[in-house]
C-alpha positions as CSV (number, residue, x, y, z in Angstrom):
1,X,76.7,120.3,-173.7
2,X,73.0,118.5,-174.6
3,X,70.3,120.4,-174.8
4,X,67.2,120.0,-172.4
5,X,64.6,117.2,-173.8
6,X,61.3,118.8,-174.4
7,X,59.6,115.6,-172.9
8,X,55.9,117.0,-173.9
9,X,56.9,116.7,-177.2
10,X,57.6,113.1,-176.5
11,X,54.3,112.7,-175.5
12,X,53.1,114.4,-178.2
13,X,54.5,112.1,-180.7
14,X,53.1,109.2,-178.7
15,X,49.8,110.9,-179.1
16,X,50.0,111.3,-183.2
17,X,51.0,107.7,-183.5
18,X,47.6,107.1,-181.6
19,X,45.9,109.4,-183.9
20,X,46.7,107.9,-187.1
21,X,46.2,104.2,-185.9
22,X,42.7,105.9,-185.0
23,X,41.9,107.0,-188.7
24,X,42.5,103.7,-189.8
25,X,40.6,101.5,-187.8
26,X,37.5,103.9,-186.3
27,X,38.3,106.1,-189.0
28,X,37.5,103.3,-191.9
29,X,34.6,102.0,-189.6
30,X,32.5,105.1,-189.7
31,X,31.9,104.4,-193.2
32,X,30.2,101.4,-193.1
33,X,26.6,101.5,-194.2
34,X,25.3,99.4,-191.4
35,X,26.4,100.9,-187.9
36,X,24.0,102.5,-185.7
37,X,23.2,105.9,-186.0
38,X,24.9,106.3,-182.2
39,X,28.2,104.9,-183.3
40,X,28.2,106.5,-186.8
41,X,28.2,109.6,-184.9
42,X,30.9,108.8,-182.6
43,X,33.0,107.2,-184.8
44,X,33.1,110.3,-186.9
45,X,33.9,112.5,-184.2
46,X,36.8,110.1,-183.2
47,X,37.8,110.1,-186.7
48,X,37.8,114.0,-187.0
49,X,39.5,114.8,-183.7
50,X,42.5,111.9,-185.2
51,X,43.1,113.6,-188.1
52,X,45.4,115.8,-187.1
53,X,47.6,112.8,-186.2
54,X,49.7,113.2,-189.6
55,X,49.9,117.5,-189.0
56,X,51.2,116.6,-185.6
57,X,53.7,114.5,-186.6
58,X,55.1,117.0,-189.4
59,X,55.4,119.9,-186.8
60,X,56.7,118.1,-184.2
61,X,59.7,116.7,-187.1
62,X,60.2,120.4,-187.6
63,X,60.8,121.5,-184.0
64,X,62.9,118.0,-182.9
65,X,64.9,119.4,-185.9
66,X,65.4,122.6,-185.9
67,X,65.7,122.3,-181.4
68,X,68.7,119.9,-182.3
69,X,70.8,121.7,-184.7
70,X,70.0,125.2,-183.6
71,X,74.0,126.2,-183.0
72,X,75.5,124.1,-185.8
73,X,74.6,121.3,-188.5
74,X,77.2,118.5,-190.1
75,X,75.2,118.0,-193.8
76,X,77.4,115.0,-194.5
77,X,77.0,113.8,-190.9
78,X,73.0,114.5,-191.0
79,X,72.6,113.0,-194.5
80,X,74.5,109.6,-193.3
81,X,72.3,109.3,-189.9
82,X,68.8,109.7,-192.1
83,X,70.3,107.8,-195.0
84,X,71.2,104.9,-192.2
85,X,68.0,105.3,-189.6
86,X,65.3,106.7,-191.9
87,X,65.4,106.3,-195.7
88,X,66.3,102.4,-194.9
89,X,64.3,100.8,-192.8
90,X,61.5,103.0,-194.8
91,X,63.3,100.9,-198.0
92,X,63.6,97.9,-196.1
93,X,59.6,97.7,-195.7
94,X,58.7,98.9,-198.7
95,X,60.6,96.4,-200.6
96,X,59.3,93.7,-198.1
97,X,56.1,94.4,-198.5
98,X,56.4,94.0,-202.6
99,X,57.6,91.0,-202.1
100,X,55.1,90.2,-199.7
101,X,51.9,91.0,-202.3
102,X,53.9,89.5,-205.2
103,X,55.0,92.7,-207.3
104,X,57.8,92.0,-209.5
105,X,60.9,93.5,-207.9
106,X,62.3,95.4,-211.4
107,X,63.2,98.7,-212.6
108,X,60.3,100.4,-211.3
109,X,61.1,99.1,-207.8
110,X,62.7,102.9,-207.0
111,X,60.2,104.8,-207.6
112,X,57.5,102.1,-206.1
113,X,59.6,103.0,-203.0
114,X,60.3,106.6,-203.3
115,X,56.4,107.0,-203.6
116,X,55.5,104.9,-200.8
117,X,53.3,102.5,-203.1
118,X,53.9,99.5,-201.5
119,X,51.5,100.5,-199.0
120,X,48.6,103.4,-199.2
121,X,49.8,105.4,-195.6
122,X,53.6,104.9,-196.9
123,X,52.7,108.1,-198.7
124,X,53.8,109.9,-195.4
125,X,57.6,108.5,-195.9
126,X,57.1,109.8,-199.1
127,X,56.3,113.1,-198.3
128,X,58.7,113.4,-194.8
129,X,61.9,112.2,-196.1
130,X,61.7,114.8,-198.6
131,X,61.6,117.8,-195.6
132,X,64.5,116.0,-194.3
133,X,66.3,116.1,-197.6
134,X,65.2,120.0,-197.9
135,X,66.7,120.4,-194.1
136,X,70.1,122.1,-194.7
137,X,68.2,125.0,-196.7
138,X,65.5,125.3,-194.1
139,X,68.3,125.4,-191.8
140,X,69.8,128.3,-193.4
141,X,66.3,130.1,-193.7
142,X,65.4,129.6,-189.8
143,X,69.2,131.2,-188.9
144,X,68.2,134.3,-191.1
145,X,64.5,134.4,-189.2
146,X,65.7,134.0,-185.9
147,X,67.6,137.4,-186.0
148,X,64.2,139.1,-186.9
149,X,62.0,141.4,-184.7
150,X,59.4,139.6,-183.5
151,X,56.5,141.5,-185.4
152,X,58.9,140.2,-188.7
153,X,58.6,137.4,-188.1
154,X,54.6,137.7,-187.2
155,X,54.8,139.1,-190.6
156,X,56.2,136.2,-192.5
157,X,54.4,133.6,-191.1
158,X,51.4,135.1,-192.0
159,X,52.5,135.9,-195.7
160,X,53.8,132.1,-195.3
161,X,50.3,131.1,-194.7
162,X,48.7,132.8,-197.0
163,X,51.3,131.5,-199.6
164,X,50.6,128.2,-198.3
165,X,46.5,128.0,-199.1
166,X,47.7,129.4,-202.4
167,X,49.9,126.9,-203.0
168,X,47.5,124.0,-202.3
169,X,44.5,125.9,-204.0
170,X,46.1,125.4,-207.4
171,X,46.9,122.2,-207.5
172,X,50.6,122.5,-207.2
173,X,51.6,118.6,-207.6
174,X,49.8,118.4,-211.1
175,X,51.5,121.4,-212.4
176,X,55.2,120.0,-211.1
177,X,54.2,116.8,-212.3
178,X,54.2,118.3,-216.1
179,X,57.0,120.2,-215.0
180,X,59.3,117.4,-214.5
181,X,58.0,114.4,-216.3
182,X,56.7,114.1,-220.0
183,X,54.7,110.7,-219.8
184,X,54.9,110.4,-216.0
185,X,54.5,106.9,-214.9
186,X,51.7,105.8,-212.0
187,X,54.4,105.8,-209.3
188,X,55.9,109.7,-210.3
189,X,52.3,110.8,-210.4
190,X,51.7,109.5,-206.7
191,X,55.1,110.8,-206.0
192,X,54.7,114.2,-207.3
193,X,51.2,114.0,-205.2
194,X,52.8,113.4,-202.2
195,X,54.4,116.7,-202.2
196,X,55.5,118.7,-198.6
197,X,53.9,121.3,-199.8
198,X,50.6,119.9,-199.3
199,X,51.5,119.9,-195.0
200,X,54.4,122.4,-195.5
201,X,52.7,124.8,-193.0
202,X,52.8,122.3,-190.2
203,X,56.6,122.0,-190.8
204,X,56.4,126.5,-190.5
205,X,54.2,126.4,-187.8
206,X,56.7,124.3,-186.0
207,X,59.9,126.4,-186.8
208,X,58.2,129.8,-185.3
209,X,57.2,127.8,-182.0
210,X,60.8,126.0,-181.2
211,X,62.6,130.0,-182.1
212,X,60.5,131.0,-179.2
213,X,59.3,127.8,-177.7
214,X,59.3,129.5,-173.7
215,X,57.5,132.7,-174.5
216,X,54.8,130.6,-177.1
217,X,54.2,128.1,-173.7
218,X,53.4,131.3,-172.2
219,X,51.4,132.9,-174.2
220,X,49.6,129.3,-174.6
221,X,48.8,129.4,-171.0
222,X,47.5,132.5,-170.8
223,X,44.9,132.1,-173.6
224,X,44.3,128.5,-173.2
225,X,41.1,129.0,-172.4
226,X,40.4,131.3,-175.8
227,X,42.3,128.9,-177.7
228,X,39.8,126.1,-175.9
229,X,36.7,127.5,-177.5
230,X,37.6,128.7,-180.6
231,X,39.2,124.9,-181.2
232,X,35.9,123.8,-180.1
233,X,34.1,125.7,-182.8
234,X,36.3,125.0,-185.7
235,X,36.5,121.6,-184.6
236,X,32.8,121.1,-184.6
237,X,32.4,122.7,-187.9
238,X,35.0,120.5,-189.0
239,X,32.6,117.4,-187.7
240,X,29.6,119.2,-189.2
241,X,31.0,118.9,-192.8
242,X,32.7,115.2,-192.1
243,X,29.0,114.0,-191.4
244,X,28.0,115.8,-194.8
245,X,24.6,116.6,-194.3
246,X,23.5,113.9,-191.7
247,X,21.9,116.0,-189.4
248,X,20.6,118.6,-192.1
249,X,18.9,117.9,-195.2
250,X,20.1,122.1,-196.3
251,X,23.5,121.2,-195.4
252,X,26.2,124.2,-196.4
253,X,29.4,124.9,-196.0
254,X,32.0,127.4,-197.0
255,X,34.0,127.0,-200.4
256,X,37.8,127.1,-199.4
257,X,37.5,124.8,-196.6
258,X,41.7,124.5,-195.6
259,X,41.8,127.8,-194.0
260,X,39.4,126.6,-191.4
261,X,41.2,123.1,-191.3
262,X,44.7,124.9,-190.9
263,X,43.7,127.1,-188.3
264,X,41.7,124.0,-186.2
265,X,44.8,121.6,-186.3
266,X,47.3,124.7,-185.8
267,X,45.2,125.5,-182.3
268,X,44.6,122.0,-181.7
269,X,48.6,121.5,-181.7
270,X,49.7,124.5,-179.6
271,X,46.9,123.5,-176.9
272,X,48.1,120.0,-176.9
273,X,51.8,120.9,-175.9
274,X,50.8,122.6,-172.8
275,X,48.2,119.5,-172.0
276,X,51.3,117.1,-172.9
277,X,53.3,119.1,-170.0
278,X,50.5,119.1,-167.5
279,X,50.4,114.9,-168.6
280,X,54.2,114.9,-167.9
281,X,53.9,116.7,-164.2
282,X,50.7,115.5,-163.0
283,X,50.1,111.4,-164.4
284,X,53.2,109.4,-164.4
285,X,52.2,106.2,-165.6
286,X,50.6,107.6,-168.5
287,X,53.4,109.8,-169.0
288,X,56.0,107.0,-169.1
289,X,53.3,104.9,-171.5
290,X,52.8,107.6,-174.2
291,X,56.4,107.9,-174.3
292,X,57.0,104.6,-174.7
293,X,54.9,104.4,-177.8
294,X,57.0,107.3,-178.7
295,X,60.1,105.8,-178.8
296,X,58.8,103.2,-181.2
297,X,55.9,105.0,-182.7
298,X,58.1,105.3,-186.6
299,X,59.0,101.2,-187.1
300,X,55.4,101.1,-185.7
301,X,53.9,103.6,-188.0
302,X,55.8,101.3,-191.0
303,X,54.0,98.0,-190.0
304,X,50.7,99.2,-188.2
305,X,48.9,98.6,-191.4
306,X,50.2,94.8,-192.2
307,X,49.1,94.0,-188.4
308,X,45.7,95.5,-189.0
309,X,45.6,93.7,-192.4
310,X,46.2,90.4,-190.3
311,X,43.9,91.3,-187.4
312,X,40.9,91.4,-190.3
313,X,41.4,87.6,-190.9
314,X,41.8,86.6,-187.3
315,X,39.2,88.4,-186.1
316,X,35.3,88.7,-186.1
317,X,34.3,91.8,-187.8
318,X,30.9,93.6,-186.5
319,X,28.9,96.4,-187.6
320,X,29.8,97.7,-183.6
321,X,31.7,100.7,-182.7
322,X,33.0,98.3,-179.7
323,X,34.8,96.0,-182.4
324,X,36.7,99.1,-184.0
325,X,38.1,100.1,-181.2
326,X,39.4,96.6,-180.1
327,X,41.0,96.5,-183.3
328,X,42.6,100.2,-182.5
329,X,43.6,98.4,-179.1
330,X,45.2,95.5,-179.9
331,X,46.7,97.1,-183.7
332,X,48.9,99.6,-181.4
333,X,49.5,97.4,-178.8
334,X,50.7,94.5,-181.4
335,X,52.8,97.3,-183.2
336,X,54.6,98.6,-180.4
337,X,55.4,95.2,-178.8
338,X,56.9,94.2,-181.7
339,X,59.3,96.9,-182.4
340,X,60.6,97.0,-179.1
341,X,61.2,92.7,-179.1
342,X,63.3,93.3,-182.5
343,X,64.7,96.3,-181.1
344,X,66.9,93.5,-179.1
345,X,68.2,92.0,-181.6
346,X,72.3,93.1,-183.0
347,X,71.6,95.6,-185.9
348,X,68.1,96.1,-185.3
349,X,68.5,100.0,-185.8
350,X,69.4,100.0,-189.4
351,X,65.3,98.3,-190.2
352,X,63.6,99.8,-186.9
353,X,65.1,103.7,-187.0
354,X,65.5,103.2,-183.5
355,X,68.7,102.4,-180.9
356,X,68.9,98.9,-180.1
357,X,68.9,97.6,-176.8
358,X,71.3,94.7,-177.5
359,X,74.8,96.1,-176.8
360,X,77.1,94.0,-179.0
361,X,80.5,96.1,-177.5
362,X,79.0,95.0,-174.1
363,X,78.6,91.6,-174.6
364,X,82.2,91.2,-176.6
365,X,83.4,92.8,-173.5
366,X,82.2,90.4,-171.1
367,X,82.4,87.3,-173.6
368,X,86.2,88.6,-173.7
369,X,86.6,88.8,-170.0
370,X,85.2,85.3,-169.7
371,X,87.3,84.1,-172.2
372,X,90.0,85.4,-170.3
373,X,89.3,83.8,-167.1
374,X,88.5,80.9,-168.5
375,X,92.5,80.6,-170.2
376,X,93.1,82.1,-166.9
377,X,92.2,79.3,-164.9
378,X,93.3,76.3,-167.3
379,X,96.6,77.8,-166.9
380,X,96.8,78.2,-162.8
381,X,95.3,74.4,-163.1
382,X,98.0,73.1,-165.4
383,X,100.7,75.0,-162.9
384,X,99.2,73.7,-160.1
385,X,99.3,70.2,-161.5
386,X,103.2,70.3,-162.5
């Protein structure tokens, strides 16, 4: 028996995809030495709230997970279908795109892929597909936490957290890095950098809200309001230090600065899947739009970047905040049209990730039935003539 779709979640994801196309068009624009004061301000508030496109994305990979093998989980099975509709159309691109800026496809090509150094926001493939690699073990982990009281598992996620801002305090990549390689090349460097540790508390955050996903809506409701305004505060001290002393000339701000970050993007995600449901019930069209982006939002996360790339050379580029968001417009529009026109051709699911609309046993089917017919009716003609 399938499981319920959590169609928030859906619109959720469409929302991330959103968010990240956001830090790289309006994100890259706020730095500009020559915008207004006005649009330097907005710009960096857009860019602030998007952030959390990427922490988004990694919780929501840990809940669509760990919702869809809660009972039982085929390793060999789930290997093959990320192997097939992850790792290689990630591989595809990657390789494409070397090919595309002229590196030499050689020995290094691996780990140029396995790092995500074809293209500088391929670092989140990087990063992802190991999680997914990780997945049995968390799987094991979650069955043991899901028996707990819930003040355990309260308990552990807090000692989770805490292990967490150690974790990145330290700088844990450099340390494995030296760890695992003796003359590390460029590429293991900026693979060892793009560890999950560095958003591994997304991934938790997510695997405590879908073992009690019901009562966490709940409790969500209740205190959305609370959640509201302390959001609001973290999130504008959050804008406070992205404008780095614009406003101020004593500008200060505290010394570990990922506790506050954590905390923002954690209430920032739990307030958005109780807005996502209101979106779902109450506005239909956007509903049905968000989730279409969803359904295309990973082949379009892989060639967002490339579209932008082309849009710079096509298009008039202005020192306006209008411009910026043009290019946000038409860059997820592009993207998304895209993947959905290749999504009809045979095959396309091994280079989008996604189920392709062309059904080859449906047309065989019919192109079989009109052969049929056709033979069918020569026949009757040739009987008929005799």
């Amino acid at each position: 028996m399938s499981k319920k779709r959590l169609l928030e979640l859906d619109i959720m994801r469409g929302i991330a995809f959103l968010f990240v196309v956001i830090q790289h068009t309006i994100g890259g624009f706020s730095y500009r030495d020559d915008i207004s004061i006005n649009d330097f301000y907005i710009s960096k508030l857009l860019y602030v709230v998007a952030r959390s496109g990427v922490p988004i994305f990694v919780f929501l990979s840990a809940v669509a997970l760990l919702y869809r093998y809660d009972d039982k989980l085929d390793i060999k099975d789930f290997y093959i279908k990320k192997i097939k509709y992850l790792f290689l159309p990630f591989a595809i691109w990657s390789i494409y795109r070397l090919k595309c800026t002229g590196t030499e496809i050689d020995g290094t090509v691996i780990w140029r892929v396995l790092s995500g150094d074809s293209q500088y926001h391929l670092w989140y493939m990087s990063m992802i597909i190991r999680i997914y690699l990780y997945f049995p073990l968390i799987y094991l982990l979650n069955k043991h936490l899901k028996k707990q009281s819930r003040n355990t598992k309260i308990g552990i996620f807090l000692v989770l957290t805490v292990c967490y801002i150690i974790i990145n305090d330290i700088n844990i990549s450099g340390i494995m890095t030296n760890f695992f390689f003796t003359n590390p090349s460029e590429q293991q460097v900026r693979f060892m950098n793009n560890t999950p540790l560095n958003y591994a508390y997304y991934f938790i955050l997510g695997a405590f809200v879908v073992n009690d996903y019901e009562k966490i809506k709940q409790a969500i409701i209740n205190n959305k309001y609370k959640l509201l305004l302390a959001y609001i505060i973290l999130q504008g001290y959050e804008y406070y230090i992205e404008l780095g002393g614009s406003i101020t000339d004593t500008f200060k701000t505290i010394n570990n600065y990922l506790p506050v970050h954590a905390v923002c993007m954690s209430i920032l995600i739990l307030l958005l899947i109780i807005g996502c449901s209101y979106v779902e019930t109450s506005f239909v069209y956007l509903s049905t739009i968000l989730k279409f982006i969803s359904r295309y939002s990973f082949p379009a996360y892989l060639i967002h970047v490339s579209i932008l790339n082309d849009l710079t050379f096509k298009m008039a580029i202005t020192n306006q905040l209008s411009c910026s968001v043009k290019f946000w417009y038409i860059g997820v529009v592009k993207s998304i049209v895209i993947c959905w026109a290749l999504s009809y051709l045979p095959f396309s699911k091994y280079f989008l990730g996604c189920k392709t609309k062309l059904n080859m046993n449906k047309i065989r089917n019919i192109a079989s039935k009109d052969l049929i017919n056709k033979w069918k009716d020569i026949l009757y003609n040739c009987i008929s003539k005799a």
